[in-house]
C-alpha positions as CSV (number, residue, x, y, z in Angstrom):
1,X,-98.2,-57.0,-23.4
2,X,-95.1,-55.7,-24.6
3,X,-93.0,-58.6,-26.5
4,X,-89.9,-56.6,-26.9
5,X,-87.4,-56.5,-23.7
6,X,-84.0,-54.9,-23.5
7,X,-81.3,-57.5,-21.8
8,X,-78.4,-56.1,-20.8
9,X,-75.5,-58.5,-21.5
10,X,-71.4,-58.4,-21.7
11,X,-69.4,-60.2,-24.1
12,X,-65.6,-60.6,-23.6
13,X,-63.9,-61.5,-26.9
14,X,-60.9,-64.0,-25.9
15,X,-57.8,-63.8,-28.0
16,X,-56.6,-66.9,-30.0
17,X,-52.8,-66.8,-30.4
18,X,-53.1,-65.8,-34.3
19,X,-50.0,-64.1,-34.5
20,X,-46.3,-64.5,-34.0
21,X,-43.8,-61.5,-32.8
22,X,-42.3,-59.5,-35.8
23,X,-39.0,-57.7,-35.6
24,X,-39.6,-54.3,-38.0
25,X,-36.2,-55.3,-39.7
26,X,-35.3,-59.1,-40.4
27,X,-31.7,-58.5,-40.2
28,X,-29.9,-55.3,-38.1
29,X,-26.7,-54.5,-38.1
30,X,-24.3,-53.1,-35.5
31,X,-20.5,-52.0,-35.2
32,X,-18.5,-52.8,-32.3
33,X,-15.0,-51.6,-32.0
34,X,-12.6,-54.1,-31.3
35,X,-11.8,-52.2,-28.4
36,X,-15.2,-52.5,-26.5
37,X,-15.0,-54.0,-22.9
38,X,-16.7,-57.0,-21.8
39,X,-20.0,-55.6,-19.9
40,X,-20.5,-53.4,-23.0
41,X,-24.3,-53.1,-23.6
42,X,-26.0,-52.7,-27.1
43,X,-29.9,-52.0,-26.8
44,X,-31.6,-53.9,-30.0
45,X,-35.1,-53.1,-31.5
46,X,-37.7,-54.9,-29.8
47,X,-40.3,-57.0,-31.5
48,X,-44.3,-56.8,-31.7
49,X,-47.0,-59.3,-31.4
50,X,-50.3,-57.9,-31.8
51,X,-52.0,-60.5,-29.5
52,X,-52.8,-59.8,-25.9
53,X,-52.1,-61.7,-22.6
54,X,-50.0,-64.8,-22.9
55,X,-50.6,-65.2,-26.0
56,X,-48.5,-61.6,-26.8
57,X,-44.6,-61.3,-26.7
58,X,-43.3,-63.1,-23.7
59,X,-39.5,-63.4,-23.9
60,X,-36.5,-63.3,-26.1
61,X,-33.3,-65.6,-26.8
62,X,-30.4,-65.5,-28.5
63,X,-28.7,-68.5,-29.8
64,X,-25.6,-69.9,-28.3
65,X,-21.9,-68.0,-29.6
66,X,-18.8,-67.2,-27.9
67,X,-19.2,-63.7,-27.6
68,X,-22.4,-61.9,-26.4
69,X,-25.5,-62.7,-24.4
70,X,-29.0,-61.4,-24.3
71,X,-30.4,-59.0,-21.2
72,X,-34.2,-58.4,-21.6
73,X,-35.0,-55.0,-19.7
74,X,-38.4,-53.9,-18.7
75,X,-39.7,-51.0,-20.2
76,X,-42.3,-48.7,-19.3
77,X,-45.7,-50.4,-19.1
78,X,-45.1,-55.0,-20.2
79,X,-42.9,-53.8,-23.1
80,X,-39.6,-55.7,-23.0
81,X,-36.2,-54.5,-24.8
82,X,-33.9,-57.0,-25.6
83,X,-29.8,-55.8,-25.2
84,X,-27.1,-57.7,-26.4
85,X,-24.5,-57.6,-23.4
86,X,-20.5,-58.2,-24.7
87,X,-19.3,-61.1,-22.6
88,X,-15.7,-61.8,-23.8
89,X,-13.2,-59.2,-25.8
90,X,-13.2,-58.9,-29.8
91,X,-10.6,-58.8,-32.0
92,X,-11.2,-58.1,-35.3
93,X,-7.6,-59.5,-36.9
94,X,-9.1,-63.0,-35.3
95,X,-12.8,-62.7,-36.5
96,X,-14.3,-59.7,-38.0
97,X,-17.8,-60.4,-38.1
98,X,-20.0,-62.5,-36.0
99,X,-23.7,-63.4,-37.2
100,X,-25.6,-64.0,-34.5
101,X,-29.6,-64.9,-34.1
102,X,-32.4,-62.9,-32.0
103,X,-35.3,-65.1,-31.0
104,X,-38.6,-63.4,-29.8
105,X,-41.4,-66.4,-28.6
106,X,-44.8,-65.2,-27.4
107,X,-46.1,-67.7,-24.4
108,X,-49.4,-69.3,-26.8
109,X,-49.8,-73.1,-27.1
110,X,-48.8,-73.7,-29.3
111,X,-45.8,-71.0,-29.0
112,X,-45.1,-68.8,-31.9
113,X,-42.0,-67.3,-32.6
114,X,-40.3,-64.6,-34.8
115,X,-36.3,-64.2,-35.6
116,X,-33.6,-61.5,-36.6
117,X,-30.2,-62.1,-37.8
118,X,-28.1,-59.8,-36.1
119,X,-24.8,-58.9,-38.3
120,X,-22.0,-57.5,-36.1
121,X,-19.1,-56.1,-37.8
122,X,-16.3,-55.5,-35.3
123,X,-14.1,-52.1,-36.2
124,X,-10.7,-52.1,-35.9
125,X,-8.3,-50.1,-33.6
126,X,-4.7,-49.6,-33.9
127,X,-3.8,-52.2,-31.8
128,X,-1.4,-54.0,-33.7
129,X,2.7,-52.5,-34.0
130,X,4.2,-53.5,-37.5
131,X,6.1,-56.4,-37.6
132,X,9.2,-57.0,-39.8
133,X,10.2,-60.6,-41.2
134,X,14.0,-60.6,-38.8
135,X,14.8,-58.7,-36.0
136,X,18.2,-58.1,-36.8
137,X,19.1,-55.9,-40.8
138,X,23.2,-56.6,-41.3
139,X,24.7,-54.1,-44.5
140,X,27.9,-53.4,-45.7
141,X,28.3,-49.6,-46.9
142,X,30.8,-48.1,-48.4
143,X,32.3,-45.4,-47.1
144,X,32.6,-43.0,-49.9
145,X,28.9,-44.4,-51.1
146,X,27.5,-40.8,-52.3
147,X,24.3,-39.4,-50.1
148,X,21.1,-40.7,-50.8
149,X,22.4,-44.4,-52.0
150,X,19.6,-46.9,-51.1
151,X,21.4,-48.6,-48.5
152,X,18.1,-51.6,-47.5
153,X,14.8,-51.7,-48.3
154,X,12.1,-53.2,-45.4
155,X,8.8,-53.9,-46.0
156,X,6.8,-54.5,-42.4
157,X,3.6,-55.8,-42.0
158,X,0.8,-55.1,-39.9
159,X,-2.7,-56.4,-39.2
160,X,-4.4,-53.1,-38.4
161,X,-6.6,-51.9,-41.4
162,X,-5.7,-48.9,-42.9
């Protein structure tokens, strides 16, 4: 008798939600000119989670603000990219930075999650004509004043950088 027998036999290794998505930065910054219509699209860099299945990067969110929302496009293959989408008009004279935060959640129970800061500075445009203090400038001259007398001086503001 022979006591040695070969079994053939398959083992499938389950994944345990271990890990939580990543961004590779923790903070990424973008500038948007002031000008940029709503509609505007800005693709973001996605996150990883090195588990599988459900227990891998499921979705992403961005926290509530006045200004952008989040559009998750598929990309080739399960891979998801998340895009910030400009949903009402910047102006930089108002507010010239908005700090907003990128959620990525993988779909494990319990649910992990990773987050970004994203730091948008908003670039200003020449969208602003000077402004002096009165509309109206009354002088008296002189008539035999010699050339090149100051006759006013105007200072006008403007709230254009630059």
């Amino acid at each position: 008798e022979n006591p040695l027998k070969l079994h053939q036999i398959s083992v499938e290794i389950l994944d345990v939600n271990d890990n939580a998505p990543r961004f590779p930065k923790r903070q990424f910054r973008l500038e948007i000119s002031e000008l940029s219509t709503p509609g505007t699209r800005f693709p973001l860099e996605s996150a990883h989670d090195p588990d599988i299945g459900i227990n891998s990067l499921q979705t992403y969110e961005l926290l509530p603000n006045d200004y952008f929302i989040l559009d998750v496009q598929m990309r080739s293959g399960k891979a998801k990219l998340p895009v910030l989408v400009l949903q009402s008009s910047l102006d930089r004279e108002a507010e010239s930075s908005h700090m907003l935060t990128l959620i990525a959640k993988d779909g494990g129970i319990p649910v992990r999650s990773g987050t970004a800061q994203v730091s948008v500075i908003v670039k200003d445009a020449n969208d602003n004509a000077p402004v002096f203090p009165q509309s109206v400038y009354r002088v008296t001259l002189l008539e035999t004043a010699p050339t090149g007398t100051r006759v006013i001086i105007l200072n006008a503001t403007d709230l254009d950088d630059g």
